[in-house]
N, C-alpha and C positions, 0 to 999 in steps of 0.2 A: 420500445424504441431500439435495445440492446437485447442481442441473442445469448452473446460471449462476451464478459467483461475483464478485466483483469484489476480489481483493487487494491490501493494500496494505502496502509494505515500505517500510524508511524505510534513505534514503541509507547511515547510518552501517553498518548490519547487512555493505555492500559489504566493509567494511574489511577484517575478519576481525580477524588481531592485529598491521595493520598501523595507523597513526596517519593515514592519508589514501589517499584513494584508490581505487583496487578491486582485492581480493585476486584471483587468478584461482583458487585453490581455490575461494572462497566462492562466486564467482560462477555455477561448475560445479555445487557442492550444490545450490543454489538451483534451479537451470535443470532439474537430476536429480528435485528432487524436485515441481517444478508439471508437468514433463514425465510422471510416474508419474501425477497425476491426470489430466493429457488424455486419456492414454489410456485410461481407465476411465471417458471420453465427458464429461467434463465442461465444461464453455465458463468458461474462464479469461480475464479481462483486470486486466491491473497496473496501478498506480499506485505509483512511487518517487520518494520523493525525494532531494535531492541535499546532503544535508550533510555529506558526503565529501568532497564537492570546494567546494560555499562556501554557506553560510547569509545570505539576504536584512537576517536581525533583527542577527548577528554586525557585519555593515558597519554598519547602522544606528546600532548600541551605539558604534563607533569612530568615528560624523563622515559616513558617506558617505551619501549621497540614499536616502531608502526604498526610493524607486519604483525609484529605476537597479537598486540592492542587489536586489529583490526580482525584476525582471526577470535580472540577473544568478543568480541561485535557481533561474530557469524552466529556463536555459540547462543549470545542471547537472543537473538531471533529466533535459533529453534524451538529454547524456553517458551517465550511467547507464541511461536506456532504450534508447541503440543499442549499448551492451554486453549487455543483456540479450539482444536481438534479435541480434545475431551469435553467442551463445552457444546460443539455441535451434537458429539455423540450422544450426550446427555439431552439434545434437545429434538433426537430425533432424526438428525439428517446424515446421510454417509460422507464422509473427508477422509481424503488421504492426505497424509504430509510427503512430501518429497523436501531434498535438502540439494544444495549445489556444491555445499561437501560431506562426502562419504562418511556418514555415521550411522550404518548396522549396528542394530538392530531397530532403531528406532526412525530414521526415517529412508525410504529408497533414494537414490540418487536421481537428480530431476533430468529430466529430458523435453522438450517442445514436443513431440511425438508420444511420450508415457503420458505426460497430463492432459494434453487433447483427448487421448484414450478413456483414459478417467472422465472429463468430462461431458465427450458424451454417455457416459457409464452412467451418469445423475451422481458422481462424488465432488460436493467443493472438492478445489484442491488447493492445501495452502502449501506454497513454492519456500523455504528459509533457508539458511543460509545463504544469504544473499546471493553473489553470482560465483562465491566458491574460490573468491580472487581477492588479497590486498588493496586497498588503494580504488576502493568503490563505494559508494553509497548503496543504502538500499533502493531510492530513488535510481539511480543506474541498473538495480536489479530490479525493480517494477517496470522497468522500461526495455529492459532484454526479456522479461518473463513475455510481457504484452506482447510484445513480437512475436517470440516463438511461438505462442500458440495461437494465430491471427483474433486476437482479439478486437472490439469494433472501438473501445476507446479504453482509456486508462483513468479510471477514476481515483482521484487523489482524496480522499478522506483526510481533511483539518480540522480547526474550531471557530476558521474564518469562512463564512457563506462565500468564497468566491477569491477572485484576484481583484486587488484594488491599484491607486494609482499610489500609494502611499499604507505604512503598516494603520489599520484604521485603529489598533488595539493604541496606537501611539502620535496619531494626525486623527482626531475628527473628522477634520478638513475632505482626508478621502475619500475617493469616490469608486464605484466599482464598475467592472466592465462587465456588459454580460456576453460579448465575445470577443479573440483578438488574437492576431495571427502571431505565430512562432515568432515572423522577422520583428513584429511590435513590441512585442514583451523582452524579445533580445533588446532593444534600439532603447528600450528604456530603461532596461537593466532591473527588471523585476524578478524579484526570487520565488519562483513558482517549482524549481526543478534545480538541481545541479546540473550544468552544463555536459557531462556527458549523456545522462540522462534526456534533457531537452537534445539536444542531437540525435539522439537515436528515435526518437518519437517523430520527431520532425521529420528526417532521413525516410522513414520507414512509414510515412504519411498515419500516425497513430494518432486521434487530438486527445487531450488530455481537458477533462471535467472537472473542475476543484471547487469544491461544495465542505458545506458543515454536517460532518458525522454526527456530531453531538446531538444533533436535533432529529429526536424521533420519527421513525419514517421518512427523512429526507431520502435517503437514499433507494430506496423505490420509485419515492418523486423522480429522482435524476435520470434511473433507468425508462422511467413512462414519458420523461422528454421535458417533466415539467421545468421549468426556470428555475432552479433552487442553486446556481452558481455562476462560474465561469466558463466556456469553452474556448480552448487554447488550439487551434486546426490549422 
């Protein structure tokens, strides 16, 4: 169903059922299962973030400088994106890491035009440091990646199958959508994206798929069309 996707996983998912860190099971599912969709010719590039290892807003909330804090943010996203990239290498598949801040020698600095290039080359490309800027999300930078490189949607990897009408981890009661527009999910103030983040997807007519990673082969599922979440267009 998807040519060009652009995923985006969030730091904590690394953990598995450890309290910090990155489990190396988890890291191997992960890598096993975006590895089964390249090969079924898909052009995959990542965005992770790093709240495994330290949260920008965490320091902020305790005393320490934003901007330091939130730079410090960028740094653990590369962590987690040169684990990712050693774990593909070890699985077989070519990745490049690009960063969106300047850190020679270890990752090139990203561009919408260098990772199109790459991907059609056949390299995942996993995109970190988020957008190289204070005062973002990585969600804001899964959402500027998508862009840049025309991808056909933005897959959000959680541990919830979808968007619901209530958190269902916290309301039984909820119910899920299996699709629903931008102005909807605004109107009812659902947290599927950080606001700048949903504006630029929306803007930039990008929808956004939010499905459960955790579940083996979902994510092939999403790309082949099947039902396995929500789509937000």
């Amino acid at each position: 169903m998807y040519k060009r996707v652009l995923l985006k996983l969030s730091g904590e998912a690394l953990m598995g059922g450890q309290k910090y860190g990155i489990n190396p099971a988890t890291l191997t599912s992960y890598c096993e299962d975006i590895k089964a969709v390249v090969q079924k010719g898909v052009q995959v590039a990542i965005v992770i973030g790093g709240g495994n290892i330290y949260r920008g807003l965490q320091g902020a909330a305790k005393g320490m400088d934003r901007v330091q804090g939130d730079y410090m943010g960028m740094l653990a996203t590369v962590i987690n994106s040169m684990a990712l990239q050693a774990e593909f290498e070890k699985q077989g598949l070519k990745a490049k890491l690009l960063s969106g801040v300047f850190i020679d020698p270890i990752a090139e600095t990203t561009s919408g035009r260098k990772a199109k290039q790459y991907l059609e080359d056949g390299y995942v490309v996993i995109i970190s440091g988020g957008t190289g800027n204070p005062f973002f999300t990585t969600d804001s930078a899964s959402a500027l990646r998508g862009v840049e490189i025309d991808a056909e949607v933005l897959l959000k990897g959680t541990r919830v199958d979808g968007v619901y009408t209530a958190d269902p981890e916290k309301d039984p009661s909820a119910t899920k959508f299996e699709t629903i527009s931008f102005d909807e999910a605004y109107e009812k103030n659902l947290k599927i994206m950080d606001m700048t983040a949903f504006t630029l997807c929306k803007e930039n007519e990008l929808p956004i798929l939010v499905f459960d990673m955790n579940t083996k082969g979902n994510l092939l599922r999403a790309i082949e069309g099947e039902n396995v979440g929500t789509i937000v267009r």
